[in-house]
N, C-alpha and C positions, 0 to 999 in steps of 0.2 A: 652332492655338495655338502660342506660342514654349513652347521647352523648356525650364526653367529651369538646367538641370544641361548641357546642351549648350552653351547660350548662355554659363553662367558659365565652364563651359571652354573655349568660344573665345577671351574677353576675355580670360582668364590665360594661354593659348596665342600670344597679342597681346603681345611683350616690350614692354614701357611705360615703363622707369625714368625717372619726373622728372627733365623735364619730356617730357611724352607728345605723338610725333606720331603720325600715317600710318597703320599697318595696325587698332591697336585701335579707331580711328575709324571705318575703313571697315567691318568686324567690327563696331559698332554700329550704322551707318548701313544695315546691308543687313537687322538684323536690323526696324528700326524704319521703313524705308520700306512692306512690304508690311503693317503695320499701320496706315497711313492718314496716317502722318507726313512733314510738310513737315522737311526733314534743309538746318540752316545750318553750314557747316564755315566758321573764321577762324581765320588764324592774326595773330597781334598782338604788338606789342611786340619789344624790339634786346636785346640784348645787352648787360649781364650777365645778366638775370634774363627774357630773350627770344631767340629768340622762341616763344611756345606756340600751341597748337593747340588749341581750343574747338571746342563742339556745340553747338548749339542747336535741337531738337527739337519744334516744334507743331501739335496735333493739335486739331483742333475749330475751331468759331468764337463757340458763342455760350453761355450758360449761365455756371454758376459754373468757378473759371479753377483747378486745384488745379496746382500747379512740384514738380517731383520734382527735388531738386541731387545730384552726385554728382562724381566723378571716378575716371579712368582711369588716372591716373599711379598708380605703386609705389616705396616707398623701395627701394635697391638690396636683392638677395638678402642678400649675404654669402655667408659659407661653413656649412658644418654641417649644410646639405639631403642626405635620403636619396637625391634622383631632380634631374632637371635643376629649378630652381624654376619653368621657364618651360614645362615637357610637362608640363599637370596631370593626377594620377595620382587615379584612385580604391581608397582603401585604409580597408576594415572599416568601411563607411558613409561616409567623410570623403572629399568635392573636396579634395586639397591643391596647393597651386601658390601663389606670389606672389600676392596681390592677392587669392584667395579670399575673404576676409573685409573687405580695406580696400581697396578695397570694391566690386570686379569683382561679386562675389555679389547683393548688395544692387542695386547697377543691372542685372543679369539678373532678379532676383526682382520689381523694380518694371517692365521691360518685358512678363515671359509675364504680368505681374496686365492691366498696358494690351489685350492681346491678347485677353482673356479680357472687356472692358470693350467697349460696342457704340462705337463710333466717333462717332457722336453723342450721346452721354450724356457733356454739359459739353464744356468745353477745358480737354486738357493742354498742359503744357509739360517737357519735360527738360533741365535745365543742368547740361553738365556740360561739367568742364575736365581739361585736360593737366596742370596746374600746382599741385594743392594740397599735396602732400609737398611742394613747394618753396617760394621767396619769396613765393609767390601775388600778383606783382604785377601778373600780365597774366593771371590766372585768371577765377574771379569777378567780380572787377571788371571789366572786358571787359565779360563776359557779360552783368551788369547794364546798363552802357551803353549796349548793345546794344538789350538788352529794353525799356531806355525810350525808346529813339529809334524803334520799333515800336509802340510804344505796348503792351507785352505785360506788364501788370502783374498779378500772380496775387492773389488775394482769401487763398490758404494756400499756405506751403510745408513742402514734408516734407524733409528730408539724411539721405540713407540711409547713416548712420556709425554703424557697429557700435557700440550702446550698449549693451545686454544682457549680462552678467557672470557671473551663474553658471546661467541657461539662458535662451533666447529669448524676451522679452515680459517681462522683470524691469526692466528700467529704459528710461525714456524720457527725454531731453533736453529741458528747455524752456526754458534758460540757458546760458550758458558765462560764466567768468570773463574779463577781460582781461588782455590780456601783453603788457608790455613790456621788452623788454632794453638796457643802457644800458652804452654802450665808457666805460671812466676810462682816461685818459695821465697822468699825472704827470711831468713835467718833472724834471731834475736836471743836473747837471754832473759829469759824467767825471774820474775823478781817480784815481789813486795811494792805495790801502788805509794806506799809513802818512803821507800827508798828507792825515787829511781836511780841514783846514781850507782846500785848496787847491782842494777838490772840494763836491758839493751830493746829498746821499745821497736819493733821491727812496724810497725803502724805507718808511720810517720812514715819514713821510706815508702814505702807500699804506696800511699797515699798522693807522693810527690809524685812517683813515678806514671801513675797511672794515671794526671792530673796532663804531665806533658804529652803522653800516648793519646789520651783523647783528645789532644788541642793539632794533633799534627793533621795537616792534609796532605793526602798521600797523590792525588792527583786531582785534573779537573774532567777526568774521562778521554778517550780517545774516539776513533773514528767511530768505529761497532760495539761501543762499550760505555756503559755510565761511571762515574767514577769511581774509585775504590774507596769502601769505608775499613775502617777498625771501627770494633765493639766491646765491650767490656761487658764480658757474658758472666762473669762470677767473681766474688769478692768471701774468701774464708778464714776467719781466723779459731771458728771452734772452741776459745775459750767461755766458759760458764760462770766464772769467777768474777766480783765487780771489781774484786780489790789483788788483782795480779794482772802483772804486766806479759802477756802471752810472750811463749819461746819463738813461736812462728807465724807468718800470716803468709797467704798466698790467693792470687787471681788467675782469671782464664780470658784471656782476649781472643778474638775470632774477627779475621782479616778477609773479605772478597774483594777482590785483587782484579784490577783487569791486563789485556796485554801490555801493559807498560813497565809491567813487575815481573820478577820470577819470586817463588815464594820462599826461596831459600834468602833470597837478598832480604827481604820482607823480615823473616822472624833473625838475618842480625841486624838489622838494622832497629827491631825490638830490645833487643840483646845488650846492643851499645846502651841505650838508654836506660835499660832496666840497670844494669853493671857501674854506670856512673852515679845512680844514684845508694846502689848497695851493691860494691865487689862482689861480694861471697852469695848473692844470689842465684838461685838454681833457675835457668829458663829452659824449657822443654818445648821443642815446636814441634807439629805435625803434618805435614803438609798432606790436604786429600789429593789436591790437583792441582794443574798448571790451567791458566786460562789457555782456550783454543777459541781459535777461529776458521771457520770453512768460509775462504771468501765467495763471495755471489758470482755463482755460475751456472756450470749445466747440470748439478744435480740440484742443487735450490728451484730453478726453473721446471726441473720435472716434476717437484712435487706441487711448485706451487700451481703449476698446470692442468695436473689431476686435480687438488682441492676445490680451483673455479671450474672446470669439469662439472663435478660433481655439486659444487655448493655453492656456486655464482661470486665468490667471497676471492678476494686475491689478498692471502697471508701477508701481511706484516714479518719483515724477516728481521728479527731481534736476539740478542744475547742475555735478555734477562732471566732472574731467576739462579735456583741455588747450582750445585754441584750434580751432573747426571754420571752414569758409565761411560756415557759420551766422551767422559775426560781420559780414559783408557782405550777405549775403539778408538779415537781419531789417530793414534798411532800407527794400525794397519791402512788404513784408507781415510778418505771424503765421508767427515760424519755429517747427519741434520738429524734433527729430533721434529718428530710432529704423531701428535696424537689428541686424546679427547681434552675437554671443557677440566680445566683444573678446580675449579671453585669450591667442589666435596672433599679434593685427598685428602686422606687425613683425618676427616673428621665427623662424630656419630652420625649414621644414617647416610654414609658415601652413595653415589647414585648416579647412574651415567644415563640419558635418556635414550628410548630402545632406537628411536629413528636415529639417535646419533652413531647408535653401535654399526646401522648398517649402511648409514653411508661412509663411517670410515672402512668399513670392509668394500664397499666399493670405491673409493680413492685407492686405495692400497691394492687393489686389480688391479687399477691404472698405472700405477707405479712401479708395477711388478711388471706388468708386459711392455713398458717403455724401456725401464731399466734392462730388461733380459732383451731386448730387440737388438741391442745397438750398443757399444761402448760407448759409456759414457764417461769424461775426463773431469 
């Protein structure tokens, strides 16, 4: 059997920072071939947001199909770690290293459960990418296109992203909101502070505009959802001068959206309002994702079965929280997200506690051999 706590410290021993090639892949792939796994390594996509490095991991052939998603990239350390972020150290119970929690742990805990699973009981699969702390533009998506030009469509999927909050098995995903972030330019003309009328103060506009955007409520939440905000994530006009009227000014707003939006309605509806108060304004939106929701059924039930199983705890099943790949897998099947304690991603001295690593390797036994017993709908 894999070792859960060796394995997770290999993978964090694997410097990764997004977007992820090379050694963390081979470091999966060696752990996941002598368990019976066909191991697909691609690298996809140019330059700027390529090129990344994907897995693709399948195990079985016939029976119910359960997709384990994951990835291997880590936002940069930073500074502030007690020990190098990438020699993971064990201290007073706790793996700490980069990626510990987000979420190196979570794909060691779902391979020792596979290990532990007889190799013909169902087909798995594991997706997982280089690229989710980043653009995610040749991540997931990749992977998916991938898996349907295979024909490798799973009946459930698990994303093993730290949900759980104040101890293991307290919260499970079975939604995420949608996000879109949206560039405003404002046009103006350059001028001499004591002739304004020689010049075109793009300020003032900017200023209107973004006065009304923060005052709108976009809703008051729905069933499985809290309600959507706008944010006003940036405000630039980059001039140095005290005594010139800048040619342009420009903001960045950032919308989480729940099922009551789509996000293309969302940035015109920005649009109108940016537009009425300066035509000639440039607005650029992005959308990462559409909100999804997996309503409460028999794959929410399965997991949350195994968690009290395992951890006496009955998950909370919530939609909070940011943007996962989850917004792209729920496309092929039934997504839920459930994995460790979030309270470290992210931040110097990440750290996931070792009994946590191995009861989520035991939950996720559980959920492997229900999921592969029985179709589940």
């Amino acid at each position: 059997m894999t070792d859960v706590v060796q394995l997770a410290s290999a993978l964090i021993a694997a410097e990764s920072v997004t977007p992820a090639r090379g050694r963390v892949f081979e470091v999966l792939e060696a752990a996941l071939i002598p368990l019976g796994f066909a191991v697909e390594r691609r690298i996809s996509g140019e330059a700027p947001d390529g090129p990344v490095e994907n897995l693709l991991a399948t195990r079985g052939a016939d029976g119910p199909h359960l997709a384990f998603a994951g990835h291997v990239d880590v936002v940069p350390p930073g500074g502030g770690w007690r020990d190098d972020p990438f020699a993971p150290q064990r201290r007073d119970g706790l793996l700490v290293g980069r990626g510990a929690v987000d979420m190196k742990g979570a794909i060691a805990a779902f391979v020792a459960a596979a290990g532990r699973v007889p190799a013909d009981a169902g087909r798995l699969t594991l997706i997982i990418t280089g690229d989710e702390e980043g653009p995610a533009t040749f991540g997931t998506v990749s992977l998916i296109e991938r898996m349907r030009e295979r024909g490798l469509i799973p009946d459930l999927c698990l994303v093993g992203e730290p949900t759980s909050v104040a101890a293991l098995g307290d919260m499970v995903k079975i939604g995420r909101r949608g996000s879109v972030n949206i560039w405003i330019e404002v046009p103006g003309r350059q001028g001499h502070v004591a002739y304004p009328h020689l010049a075109d103060n793009p300020i003032p506009r900017l200023v209107a505009m973004l006065a009304e955007l923060e005052a709108l409520v976009l809703d008051s939440g729905s069933d499985w959802f809290q309600p959507s905000n706008l944010e006003i994530t940036d405000i630039t006009v980059g001039n140095p001068a005290a005594n010139v009227i800048p040619a342009r000014a420009s903001a960045r707003i950032s919308i989480r959206f729940n099922d009551l939006h789509r996000g293309a309605d969302l940035a015109a509806r920005v649009a109108a309002i940016v537009h009425r108060h300066a035509p000639d304004a440039i607005v650029t939106p992005r959308i990462s994702g559409e909100a999804f929701l997996t309503e409460p059924g028999a794959l929410s039930s399965l997991v949350s079965a195994a968690v009290l199983e395992v951890t006496g705890r009955t998950p909370e099943l919530s939609t909070t929280g940011g943007t996962s790949d989850a917004r792209f897998l729920r496309a092929l099947c039934p997504v839920v997200e459930f994995g460790l304690l979030n309270a470290t991603m992210h931040k110097a001295d990440e750290a996931v506690a070792i009994a946590d690593l191995e009861q989520l390797a035991d939950i996720y036994t559980r959920i492997i051999q229900r999921a592969c017993s029985a179709p589940t709908a």
